[in-house]
C-alpha positions as CSV (number, residue, x, y, z in Angstrom):
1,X,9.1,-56.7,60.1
2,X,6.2,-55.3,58.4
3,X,6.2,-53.6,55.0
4,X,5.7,-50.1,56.7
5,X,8.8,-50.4,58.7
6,X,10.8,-51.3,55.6
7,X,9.7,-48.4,53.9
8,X,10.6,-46.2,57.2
9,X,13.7,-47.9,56.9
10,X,14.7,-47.2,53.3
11,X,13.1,-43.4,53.7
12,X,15.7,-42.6,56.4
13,X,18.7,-44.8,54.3
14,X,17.9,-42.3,51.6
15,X,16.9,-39.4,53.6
16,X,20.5,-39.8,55.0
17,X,22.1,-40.8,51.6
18,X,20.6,-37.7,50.0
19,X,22.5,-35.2,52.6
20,X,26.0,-37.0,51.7
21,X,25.5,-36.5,48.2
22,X,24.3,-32.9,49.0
23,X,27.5,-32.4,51.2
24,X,29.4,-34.2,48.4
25,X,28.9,-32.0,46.0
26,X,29.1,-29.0,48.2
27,X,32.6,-29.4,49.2
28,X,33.6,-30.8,45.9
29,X,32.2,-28.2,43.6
30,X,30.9,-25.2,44.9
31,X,32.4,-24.2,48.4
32,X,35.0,-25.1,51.2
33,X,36.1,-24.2,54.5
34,X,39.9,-24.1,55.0
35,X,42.2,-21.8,57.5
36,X,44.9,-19.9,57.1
37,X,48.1,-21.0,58.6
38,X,50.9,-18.4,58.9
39,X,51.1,-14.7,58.2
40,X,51.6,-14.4,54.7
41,X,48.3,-12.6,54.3
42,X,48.4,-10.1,57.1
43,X,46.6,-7.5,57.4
44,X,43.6,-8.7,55.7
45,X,44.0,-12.1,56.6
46,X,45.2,-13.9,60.0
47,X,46.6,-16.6,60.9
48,X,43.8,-19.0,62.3
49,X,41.3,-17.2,60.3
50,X,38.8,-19.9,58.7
51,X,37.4,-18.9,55.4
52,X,34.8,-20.3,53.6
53,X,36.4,-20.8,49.6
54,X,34.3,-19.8,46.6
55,X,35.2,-22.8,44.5
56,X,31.9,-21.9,41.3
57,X,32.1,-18.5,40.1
58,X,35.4,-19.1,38.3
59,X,33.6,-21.4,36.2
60,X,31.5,-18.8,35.2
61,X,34.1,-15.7,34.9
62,X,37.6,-14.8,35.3
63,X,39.6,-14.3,38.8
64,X,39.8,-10.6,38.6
65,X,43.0,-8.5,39.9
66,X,43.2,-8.0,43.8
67,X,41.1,-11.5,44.2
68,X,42.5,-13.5,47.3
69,X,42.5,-17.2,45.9
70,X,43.4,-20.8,47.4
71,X,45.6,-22.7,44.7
72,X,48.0,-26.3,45.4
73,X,51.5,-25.6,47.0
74,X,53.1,-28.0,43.8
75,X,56.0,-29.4,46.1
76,X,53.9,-30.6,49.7
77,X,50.4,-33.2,48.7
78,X,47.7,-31.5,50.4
79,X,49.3,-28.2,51.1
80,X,47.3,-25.0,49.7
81,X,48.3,-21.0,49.5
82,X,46.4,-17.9,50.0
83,X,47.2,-15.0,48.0
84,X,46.0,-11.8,46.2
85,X,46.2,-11.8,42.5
86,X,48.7,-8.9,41.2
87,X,49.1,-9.6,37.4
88,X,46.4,-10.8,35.0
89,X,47.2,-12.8,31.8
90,X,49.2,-11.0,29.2
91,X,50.1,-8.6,31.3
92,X,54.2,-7.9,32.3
93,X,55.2,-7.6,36.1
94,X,58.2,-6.2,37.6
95,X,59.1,-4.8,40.9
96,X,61.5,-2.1,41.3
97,X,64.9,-1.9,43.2
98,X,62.6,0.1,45.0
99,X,60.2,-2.0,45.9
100,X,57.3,-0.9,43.6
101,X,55.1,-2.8,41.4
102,X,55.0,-2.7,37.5
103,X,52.6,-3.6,35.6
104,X,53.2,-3.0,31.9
105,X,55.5,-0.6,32.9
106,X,53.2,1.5,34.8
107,X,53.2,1.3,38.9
108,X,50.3,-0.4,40.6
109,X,48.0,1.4,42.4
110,X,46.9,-0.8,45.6
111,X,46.9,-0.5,49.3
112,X,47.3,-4.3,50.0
113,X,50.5,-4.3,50.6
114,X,51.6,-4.8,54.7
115,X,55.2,-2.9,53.9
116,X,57.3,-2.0,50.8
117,X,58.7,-5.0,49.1
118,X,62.6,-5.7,49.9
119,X,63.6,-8.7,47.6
120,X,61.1,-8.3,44.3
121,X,63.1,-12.3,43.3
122,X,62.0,-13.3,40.2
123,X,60.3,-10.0,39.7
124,X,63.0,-8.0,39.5
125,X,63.4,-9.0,35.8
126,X,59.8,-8.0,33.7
127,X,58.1,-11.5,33.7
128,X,54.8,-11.6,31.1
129,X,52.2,-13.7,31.7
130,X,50.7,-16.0,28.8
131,X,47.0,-16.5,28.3
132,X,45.9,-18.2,31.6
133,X,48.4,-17.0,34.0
134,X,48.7,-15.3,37.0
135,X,51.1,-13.4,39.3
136,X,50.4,-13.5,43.2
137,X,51.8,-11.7,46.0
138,X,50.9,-12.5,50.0
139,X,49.6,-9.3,51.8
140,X,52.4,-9.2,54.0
141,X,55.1,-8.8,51.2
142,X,58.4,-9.5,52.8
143,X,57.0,-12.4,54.9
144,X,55.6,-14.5,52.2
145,X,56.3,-17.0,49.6
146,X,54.8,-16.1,46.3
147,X,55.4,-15.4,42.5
148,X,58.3,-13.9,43.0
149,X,59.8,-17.4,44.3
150,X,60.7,-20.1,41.9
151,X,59.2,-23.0,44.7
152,X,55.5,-21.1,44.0
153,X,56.4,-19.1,40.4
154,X,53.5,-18.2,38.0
155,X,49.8,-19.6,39.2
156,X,48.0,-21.5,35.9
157,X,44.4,-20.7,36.1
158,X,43.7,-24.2,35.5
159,X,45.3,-24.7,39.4
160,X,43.0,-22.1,41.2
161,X,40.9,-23.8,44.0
162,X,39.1,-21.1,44.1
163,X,38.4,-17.6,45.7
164,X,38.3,-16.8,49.3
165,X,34.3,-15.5,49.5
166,X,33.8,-14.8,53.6
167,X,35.6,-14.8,56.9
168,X,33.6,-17.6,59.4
169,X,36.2,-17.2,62.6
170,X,36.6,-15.4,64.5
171,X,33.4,-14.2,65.2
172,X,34.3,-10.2,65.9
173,X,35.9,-10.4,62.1
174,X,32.9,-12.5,60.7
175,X,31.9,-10.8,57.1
176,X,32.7,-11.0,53.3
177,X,36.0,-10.7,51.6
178,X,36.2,-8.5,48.7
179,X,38.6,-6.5,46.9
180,X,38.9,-4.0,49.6
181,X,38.5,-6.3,52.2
């Protein structure tokens, strides 16, 4: 083997070992694709719906109300949620007999919501939020498992994946998520 094949050789070794480390880092630290499994986020999102997860611009600013984010499920390894932040930190949430959402005493003005809430759980008493926390609901309030259930309780910034950023699949729902997604 002559000396120009080496060099081929190690050119595509690191050619090849450049695009791992470049996917690497990707998935690791700025971006992800997951799908959403179940119908907790309905309308907005659908089950089978794959997203592509903002995992850097929390590192640069805080999740904001109404942001759908991706955080650990703390009772199943590998097991992630999708949800729309409600409260922000030192803020107090409650929901009403009637199904409507305080926050600091004052009802929440949103359109998210796929019906009006029947069981507001741990809600139902005015929980406040401590520097770092934050209160999620699903979309589709009385078919999913969020902060008003002691299993998922209060999210700690510190746990947030990240935010979902766009819609890949299907294809006639491609786009952006935003607020008023």
């Amino acid at each position: 083997m002559g000396l120009r094949t080496i060099r081929k050789i190690l050119g595509t070794i690191l050619y090849f070992l450049g695009i791992f480390v470049a996917a690497w880092l990707i998935v690791h630290f700025v971006a992800q694709r997951t799908v959403v499994d179940g119908p907790s986020m309905e309308t907005t999102l659908y089950d089978g719906d794959n997203l592509i997860i903002d995992k850097i611009s929390y590192r640069f600013e805080d999740p904001k109300r109404f942001d759908i984010i991706v955080f650990p499920f703390q009772y199943k390894e590998n097991t992630f949620y999708i949800k729309r932040i409600i409260g922000l930190p030192g803020e107090t949430v409650s929901i009403t007999e009637n199904g409507i959402i305080m926050i600091n005493g004052e009802p929440l003005q949103e359109s998210y919501g796929k019906e009006v809430i029947r069981d507001p759980g741990m809600a139902k008493d005015p929980i406040t939020l401590s520097d770092g926390e934050y209160f999620v609901l699903g979309d589709n309030r009385n078919n999913s498992s969020d902060s008003r259930d002691p299993s998922v309780g209060i999210i700690k910034r510190s746990d947030i994946v990240g935010r979902a950023f766009m819609r890949l699949y299907p294809f006639d729902r491609i786009g952006f998520l935003n607020k008023n997604a």
